[in-house]
N, C-alpha and C positions, 0 to 999 in steps of 0.2 A: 420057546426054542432053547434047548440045553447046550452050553458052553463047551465048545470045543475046545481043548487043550493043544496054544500054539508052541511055537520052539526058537528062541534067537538062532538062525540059518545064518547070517555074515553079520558084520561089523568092520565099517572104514573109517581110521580116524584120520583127519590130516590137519597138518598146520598152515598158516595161511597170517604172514603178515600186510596188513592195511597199512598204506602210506598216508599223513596228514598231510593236506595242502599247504599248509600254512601251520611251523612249528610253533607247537602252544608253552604257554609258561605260566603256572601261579605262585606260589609263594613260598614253593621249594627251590625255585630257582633263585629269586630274587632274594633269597637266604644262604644260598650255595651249597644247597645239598643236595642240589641235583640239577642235571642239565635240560633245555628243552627237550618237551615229547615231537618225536618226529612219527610215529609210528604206535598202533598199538599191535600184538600177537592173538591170533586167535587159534582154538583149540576144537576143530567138529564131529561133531560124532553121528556117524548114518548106520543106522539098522536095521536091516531086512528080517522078515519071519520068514518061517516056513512058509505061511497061509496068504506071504506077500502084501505084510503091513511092513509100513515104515515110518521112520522115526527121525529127526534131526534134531541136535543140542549142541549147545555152543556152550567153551569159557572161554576166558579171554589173558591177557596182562596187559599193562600197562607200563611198557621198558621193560627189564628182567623177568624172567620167567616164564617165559612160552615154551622154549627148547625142552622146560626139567618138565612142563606138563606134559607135552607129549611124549617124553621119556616115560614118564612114570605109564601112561596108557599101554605102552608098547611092552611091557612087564605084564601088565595086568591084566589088559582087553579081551587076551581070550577066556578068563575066567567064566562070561557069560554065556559063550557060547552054547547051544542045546538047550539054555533054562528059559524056564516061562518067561516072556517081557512083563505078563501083567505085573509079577510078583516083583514088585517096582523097591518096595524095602526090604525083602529080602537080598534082591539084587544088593543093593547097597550096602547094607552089611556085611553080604560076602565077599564084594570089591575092597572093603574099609580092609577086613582084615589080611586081607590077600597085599596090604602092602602095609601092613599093620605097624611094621619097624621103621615110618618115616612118618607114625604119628597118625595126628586125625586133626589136624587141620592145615592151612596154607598152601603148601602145592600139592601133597597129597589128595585132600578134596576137593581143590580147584580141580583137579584134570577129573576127579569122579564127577564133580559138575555137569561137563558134557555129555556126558551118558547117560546121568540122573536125569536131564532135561530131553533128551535123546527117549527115553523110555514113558516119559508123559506124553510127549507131542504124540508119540506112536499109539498111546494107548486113545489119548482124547480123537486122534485120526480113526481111529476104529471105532468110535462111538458116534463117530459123524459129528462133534460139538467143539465148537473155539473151546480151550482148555479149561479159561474162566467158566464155563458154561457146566464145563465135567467137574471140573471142582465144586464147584456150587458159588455164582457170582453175587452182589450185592446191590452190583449197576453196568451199567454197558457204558459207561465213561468215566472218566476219572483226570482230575484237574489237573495241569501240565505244566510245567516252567521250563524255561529256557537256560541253561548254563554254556552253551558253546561259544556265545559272544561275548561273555563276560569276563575273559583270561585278560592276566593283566599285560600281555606281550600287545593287547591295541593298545589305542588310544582313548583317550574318553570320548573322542569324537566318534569312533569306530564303535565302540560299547554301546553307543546313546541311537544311532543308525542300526547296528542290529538289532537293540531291545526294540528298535520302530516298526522294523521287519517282521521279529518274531510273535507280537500283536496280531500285526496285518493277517498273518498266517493264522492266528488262530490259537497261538499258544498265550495260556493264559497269565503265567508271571513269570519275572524277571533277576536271574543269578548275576553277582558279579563275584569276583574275586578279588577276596584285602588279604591284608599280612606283611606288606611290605616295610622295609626298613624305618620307612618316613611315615608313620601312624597320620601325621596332617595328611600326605596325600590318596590316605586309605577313605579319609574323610572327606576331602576332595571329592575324589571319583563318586563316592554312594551317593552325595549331597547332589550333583551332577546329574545321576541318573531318577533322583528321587523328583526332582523337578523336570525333568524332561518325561517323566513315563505319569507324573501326577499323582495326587494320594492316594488315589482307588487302585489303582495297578499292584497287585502283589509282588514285593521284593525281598531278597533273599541275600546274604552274604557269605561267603566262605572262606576261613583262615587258612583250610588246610594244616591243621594244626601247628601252624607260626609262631603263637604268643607263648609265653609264660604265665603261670597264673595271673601276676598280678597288673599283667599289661591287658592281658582277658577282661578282667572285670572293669578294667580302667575306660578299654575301646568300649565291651559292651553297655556301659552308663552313659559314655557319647554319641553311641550307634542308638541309642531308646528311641532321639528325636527323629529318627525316619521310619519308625513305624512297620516294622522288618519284621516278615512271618517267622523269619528265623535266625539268627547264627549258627555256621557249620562250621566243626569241630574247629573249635576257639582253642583248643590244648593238642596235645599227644594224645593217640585214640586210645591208647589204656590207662590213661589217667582218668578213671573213673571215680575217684575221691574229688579231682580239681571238675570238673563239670558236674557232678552234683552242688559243690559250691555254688557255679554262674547258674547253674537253673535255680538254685535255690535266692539266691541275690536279684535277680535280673528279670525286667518284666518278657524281655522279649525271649521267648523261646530259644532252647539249646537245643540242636539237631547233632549226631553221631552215630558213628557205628560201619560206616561203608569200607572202612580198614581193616574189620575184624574178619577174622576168616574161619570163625565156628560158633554156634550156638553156643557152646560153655562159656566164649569171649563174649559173645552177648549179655546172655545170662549175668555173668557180673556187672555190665552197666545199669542191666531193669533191677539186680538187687540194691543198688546206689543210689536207686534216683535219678542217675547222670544225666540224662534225658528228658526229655517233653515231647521229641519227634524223632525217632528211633529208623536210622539208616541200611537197613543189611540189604546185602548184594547176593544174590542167589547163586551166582558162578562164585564167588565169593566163598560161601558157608558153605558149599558142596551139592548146590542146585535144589529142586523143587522141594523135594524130600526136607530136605532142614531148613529151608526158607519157612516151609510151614507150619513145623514146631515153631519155630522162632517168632512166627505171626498172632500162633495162639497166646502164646508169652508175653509177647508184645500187650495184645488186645487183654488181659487179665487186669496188667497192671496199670491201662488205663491211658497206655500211650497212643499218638497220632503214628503215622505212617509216611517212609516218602523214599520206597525203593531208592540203590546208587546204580545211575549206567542201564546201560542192556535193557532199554524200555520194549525190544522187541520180546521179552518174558516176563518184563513188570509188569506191564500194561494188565496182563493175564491173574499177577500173583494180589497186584493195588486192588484188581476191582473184586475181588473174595473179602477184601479187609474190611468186618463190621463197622470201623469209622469212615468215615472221608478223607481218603490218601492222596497223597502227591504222586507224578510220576515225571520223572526228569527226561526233557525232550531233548534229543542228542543226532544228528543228522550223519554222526560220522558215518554209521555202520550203513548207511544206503545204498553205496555199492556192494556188497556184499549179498544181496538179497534182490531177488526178482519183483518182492511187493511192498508195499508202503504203508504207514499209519495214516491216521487221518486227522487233524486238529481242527476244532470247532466252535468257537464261541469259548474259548481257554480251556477245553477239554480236549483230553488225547479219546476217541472212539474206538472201543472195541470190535476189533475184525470180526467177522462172521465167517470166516475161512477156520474150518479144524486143524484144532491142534494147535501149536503157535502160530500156523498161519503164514510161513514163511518156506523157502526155498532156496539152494541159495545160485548164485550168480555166476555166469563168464567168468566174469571178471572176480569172484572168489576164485574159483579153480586155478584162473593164470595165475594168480598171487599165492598158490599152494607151492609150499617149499618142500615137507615131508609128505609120505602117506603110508600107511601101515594097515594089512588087512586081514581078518582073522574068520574064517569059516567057509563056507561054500559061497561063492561071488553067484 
């Protein structure tokens, strides 16, 4: 059967803030430089073809920056109107330059994010195959941890109850959040949760980049004895000289990267070293497109993998990754979405639904603030 040549016919973005139940805090707050997250913004992108495919891609923010992403779309969005969807990077290219004077990365390709993931979903929808499948996958699951219970606004009692829960469910290991002022009670809490979840349970830390170097290497020689898959970003995410240091000193693995908002930012951590388990965020780096440079990059230099956030498109990008990757299980975004992941024996299972596999919700729509729309509805 010979390819018929389709046409992007509309494109709707809208914005859409998520309220947190319960306002979260790690170790930006608890340093003052920044307040609890009450909320994160989201950024969606829906595209119809002529031939009556469709497409949905999401980015996000966390606080600041949802407004200037969907600004930036509403400048740009009809660029694609009339062009092929398949031509997924060319697309991209011609959106990059089409706003070219605010750069190539951070909000610029944050908001290209949505569209970039907008035009996979749509393409994998029309091949009938969950994304992973259209990419070309490695496995139909991929190992899962929990971080939403682990903010340091609970309590250790509260921590130690939801790691018990998140087992129960099926996700396989367990995030908490350090960095606080009192370094004893950072040791506290892990020591807490190390004994309450047992040796076999995978455990994980995150500074959020809180420390200074020399308080880094200090925690990480005391943090050895709990046996921890990983430290996350123990420095500032572009201090790629000081975490080449801690991976280089430290037995337990340094994880980074989910701050960075371009493959060239990447790029200079895989050339440092600074890594062992290598963090990029696809809405992030500007969606599927550059997530996937960044993965070939990643896998050359011999790194692990452990997607940030948005598991509803990691799930999809982890299980393509020739090692055994992480994928961070995150419950916020379940309103937003008509369908569910599924966790199994500590693995997240991949959807059999094309495309990302998602659709989104009522209750996204009522939480839509903006919407802007470009072609033939």
């Amino acid at each position: 059967m010979n390819y018929t040549p389709d046409a992007i016919r509309h494109v709707k973005f809208s914005t859409a803030r998520l309220p947190l139940a319960t306002p979260i805090s790690d170790a930006k707050v608890f340093t003052g430089r920044q307040k609890p997250m009450t909320e994160v913004a989201f950024l969606f992108a829906e595209i119809t073809t002529e031939q009556g495919h469709e497409g949905l891609g999401f980015s996000y923010s966390k606080r600041g920056g949802g407004p200037a992403q969907f600004a930036h779309v509403k400048e740009i969005g009809e660029t694609i109107i009339g062009e092929d969807p398949n031509d997924i990077a060319k697309l991209y290219t011609k959106l990059l330059w089409a706003g070219a004077s605010v750069g190539r990365s951070g909000v610029a390709t944050q908001a290209l994010a949505a569209i970039d993931n907008a035009l996979y979903d749509l393409k994998s929808k029309r091949a009938g195959l969950p994304l992973a499948k259209f990419l070309g996958a490695h496995r139909d699951s991929v190992r899962t941890y929990n971080t939403s219970g682990g903010f340091l606004n609970a309590s250790i009692e509260e921590v130690k109850d939801r790691a018990t829960q998140s087992i129960e469910e099926g996700i396989g290991g367990i995030k908490i959040k350090v960095g606080l002022p009192d370094s004893k009670e950072d040791l506290r809490r892990v020591a807490a949760v190390r004994e309450h979840i047992g040796p076999d349970v995978p455990l994980m830390v995150d500074a959020n980049q809180q420390w200074d170097r020399a308080t880094a290497l200090r925690m990480g020689r005391r943090l050895e004895e709990f046996d921890l898959v990983w430290i996350e970003e123990p420095l500032d995410a572009y201090d790629a000289e000081g975490h080449a240091q801690l991976a280089a000193a430290l037995d337990t693995p340094i994880a980074t990267g989910e701050m960075l908002a371009s493959v060239a930012e990447h790029e200079r951590l895989i050339e440092a070293r600074a890594c062992d388990i290598i963090q990029p965020d696809a809405p992030r780096v500007g969606g599927i497109t550059q997530f996937m440079r960044l993965a070939t990059l990643a896998d050359q230099a011999g790194l692990d993998l452990a997607p940030h956030f948005a598991m509803e498109i990691h799930l999809h990008l982890a299980a393509t990754y020739p090692r055994e990757p992480w994928v961070e299980h995150f419950d916020w975004l379940d309103p937003l979405f008509n369908e569910r992941l599924e966790t199994q024996g500590g693995r997240m299972l991949l959807p059999n639904r094309p495309g990302l596999g998602f659709s989104l919700s009522d209750q996204a729509r009522a939480w839509t603030t903006e919407t802007v729309e470009f072609g033939k509805a």
